[in-house]
N, C-alpha and C positions, 0 to 999 in steps of 0.2 A: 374936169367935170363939165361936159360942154353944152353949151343949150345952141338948139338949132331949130331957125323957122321950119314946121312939120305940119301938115295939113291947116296950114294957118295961122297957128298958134305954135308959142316961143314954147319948147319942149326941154326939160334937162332928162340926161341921160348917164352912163356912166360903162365904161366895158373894161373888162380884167379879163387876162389869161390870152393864150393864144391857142388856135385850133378850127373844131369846125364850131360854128355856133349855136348859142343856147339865148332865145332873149324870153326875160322872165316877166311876168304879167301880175301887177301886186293887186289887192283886194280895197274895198271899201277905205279910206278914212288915214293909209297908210301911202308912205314911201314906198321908190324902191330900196332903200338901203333895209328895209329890212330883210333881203335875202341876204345881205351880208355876212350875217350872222354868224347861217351855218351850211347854206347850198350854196354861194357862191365858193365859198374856199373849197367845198366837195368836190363842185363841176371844175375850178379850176383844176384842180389836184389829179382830177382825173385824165386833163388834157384838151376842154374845153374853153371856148372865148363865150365868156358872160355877159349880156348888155341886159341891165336892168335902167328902170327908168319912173319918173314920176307921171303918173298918169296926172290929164287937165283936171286941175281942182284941188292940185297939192303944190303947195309950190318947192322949189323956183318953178314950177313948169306954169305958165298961165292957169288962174284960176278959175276964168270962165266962170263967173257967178250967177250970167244971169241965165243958165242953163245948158245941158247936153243930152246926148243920148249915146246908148251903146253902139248907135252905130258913127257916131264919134268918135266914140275911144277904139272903136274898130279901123276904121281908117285914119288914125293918130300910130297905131301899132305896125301897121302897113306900112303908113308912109314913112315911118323910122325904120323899118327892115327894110327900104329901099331906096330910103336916102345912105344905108351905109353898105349897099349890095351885099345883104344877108341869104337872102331868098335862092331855094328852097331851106327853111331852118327849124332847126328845132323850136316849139314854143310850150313853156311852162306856166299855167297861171292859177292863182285861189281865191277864192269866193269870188266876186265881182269881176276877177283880172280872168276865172276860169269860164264866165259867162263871154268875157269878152271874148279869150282864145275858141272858145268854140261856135262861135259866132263868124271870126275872122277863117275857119277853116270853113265856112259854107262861101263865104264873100269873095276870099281869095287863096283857093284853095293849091294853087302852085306857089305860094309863099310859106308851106309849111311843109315841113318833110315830115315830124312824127309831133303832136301834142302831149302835154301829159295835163289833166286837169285834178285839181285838190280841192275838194270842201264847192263841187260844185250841186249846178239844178239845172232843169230844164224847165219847171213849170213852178208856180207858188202854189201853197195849198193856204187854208184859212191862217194860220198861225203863220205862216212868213207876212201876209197880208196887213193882217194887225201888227205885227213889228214891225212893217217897214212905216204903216202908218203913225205910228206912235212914237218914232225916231223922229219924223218929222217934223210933227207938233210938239216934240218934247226941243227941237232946236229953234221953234219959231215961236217959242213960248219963253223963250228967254236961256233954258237948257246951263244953269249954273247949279254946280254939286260943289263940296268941297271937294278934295283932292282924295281924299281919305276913301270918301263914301263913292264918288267915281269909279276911284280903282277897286273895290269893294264890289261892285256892280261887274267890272268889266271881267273881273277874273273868275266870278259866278257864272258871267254870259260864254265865257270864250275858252276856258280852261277843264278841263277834265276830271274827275272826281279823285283820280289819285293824285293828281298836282295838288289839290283841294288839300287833301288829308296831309301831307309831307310838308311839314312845320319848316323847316331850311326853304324848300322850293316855293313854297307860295306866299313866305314874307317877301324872296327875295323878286316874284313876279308885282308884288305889290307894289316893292319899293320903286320896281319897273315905270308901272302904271301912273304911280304917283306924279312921277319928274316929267312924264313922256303921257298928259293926257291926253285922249281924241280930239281932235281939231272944231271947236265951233266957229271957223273961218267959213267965210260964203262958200270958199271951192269945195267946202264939205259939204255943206247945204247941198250944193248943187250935184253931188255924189246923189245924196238921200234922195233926190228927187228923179233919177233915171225911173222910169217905165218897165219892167221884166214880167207883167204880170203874162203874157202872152202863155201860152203853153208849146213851145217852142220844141219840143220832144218827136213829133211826127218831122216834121224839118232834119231834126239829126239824125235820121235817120241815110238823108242824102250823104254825107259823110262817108269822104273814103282815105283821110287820113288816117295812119297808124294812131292807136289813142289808150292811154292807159288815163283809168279815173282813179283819182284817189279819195276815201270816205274817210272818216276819223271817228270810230266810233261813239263818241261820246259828244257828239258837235252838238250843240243847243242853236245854233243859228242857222244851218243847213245842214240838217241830220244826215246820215251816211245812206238814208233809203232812197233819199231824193237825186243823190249821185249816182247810187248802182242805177236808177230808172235811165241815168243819161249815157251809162255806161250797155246797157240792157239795148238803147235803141240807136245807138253807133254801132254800125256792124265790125265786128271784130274786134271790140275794147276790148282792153283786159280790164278789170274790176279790183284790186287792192285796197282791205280795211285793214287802217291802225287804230290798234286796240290803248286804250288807256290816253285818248287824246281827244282834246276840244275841237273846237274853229280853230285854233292857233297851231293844230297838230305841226304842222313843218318848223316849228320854233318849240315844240314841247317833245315831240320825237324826232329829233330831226336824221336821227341815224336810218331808222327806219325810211324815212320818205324820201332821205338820200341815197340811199338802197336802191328801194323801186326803182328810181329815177333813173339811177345806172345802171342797172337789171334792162330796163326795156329800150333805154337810146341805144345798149348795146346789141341791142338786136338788128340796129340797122345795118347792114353791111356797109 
């Protein structure tokens, strides 16, 4: 598990498999070993080399507290796909990691052969505005739940109505939530605090990356309309909704999302 100076800052990283390569872009408040799970043993299986990675603000990777920007973790992404001569490569990422990948496909656009984005946006509307506001003040307010009422909250916020109802599935996402709560560490603070309200959708339209989006119908944190908009203004996305899935879709459906995902890398010759 190696950590290597990368745009400045001590970065940890991690790659499995051998092949052509996949590096995956994780979201808000999380690792990368959460593709562990259940995309990396996919992509390896299928014949893929995996490098996932801790974005600044998670550690071991530098937590950078006293701030960043996307275009930070944009050239944090960069400089790890060519500190390990990745480039051109596949790149995968969800909610915050899919802002990032489609960001890095305007910046450095011969560092990606095809993206796939999950649970992404192009622009915030009122209600992403007020959550992101209220995430903030709820960490700078002191931000203490029991455990209980935490995961209680998260699995409301992030899980989907049939996980909801399925007594086995949503003790056992609980008990998840419970051992494994969200980080009130500064490097999360300083997640909460990136800037996105831009309307960034006219922009993606210069995009000439191959690009599959992926929605989850049932996301309460970046609704599936707000993806097809980014999918709608990349010329030639393809658009895939999973049905019966939160914000966590790739960990609630992961067959499906594993699908997609080899469904359209394999379209690259």
């Amino acid at each position: 598990m190696p950590i290597e100076r990368i745009n400045g800052i001590r970065l940890h990283y991690e790659e499995s498999g051998s092949g052509e390569p996949v590096v995956m872009v994780m979201g808000s408040g999380a690792g990368g070993r959460s593709w562990h799970l259940h995309q990396v043993p996919a992509l390896r299986a299928a014949g893929y080399r995996v490098v996932t990675f801790d974005n600044r603000g998670i550690p071991p990777t530098d937590a950078c507290a006293e701030g960043f920007t996307v275009d930070d973790m944009v050239a944090d992404t960069a400089g790890l796909i060519e500190h390990l001569g990745l480039g051109p490569c596949r790149l995968v990422g969800t909610s915050l990691g899919a802002h990032v990948a489609q960001e890095l496909c305007l910046a450095r656009p011969e560092l990606v052969s095809q993206v796939a984005l999950l649970a992404t946006r192009g622009r915030d509307d009122a209600m992403r505005r007020a959550q992101s506001r209220a995430e903030r003040e709820f960490h700078d307010a002191g931000g203490v739940l029991t455990p209980l009422y935490g995961a209680t909250v998260r699995a409301l916020q992030n899980l989907s109505p049939a996980t909801l109802r399925s007594e086995k599935e949503i003790q056992d996402w609980l008990d998840i939530f419970e051992m494994a709560p969200l980080s009130g560490a500064p490097g999360h603070r300083a997640q909460l605090g990136i800037d996105m309200s831009a309307d960034r959708l006219p922009a993606y339209r210069r995009i000439t990356t191959p690009c599959l989006v992926v929605g989850f119908a049932d996301d309460l944190i970046l609704p599936a309309h707000l993806g097809r908009e980014v999918a709608d203004a990349i010329p030639g996305a393809r658009y895939v909704e999973v049905a019966d899935a939160g914000h966590y879709g790739y960990l609630e459906r992961p067959d499906q999302v594993n699908n997609a995902l080899l469904d359209f890398f394999a379209q690259r010759a």
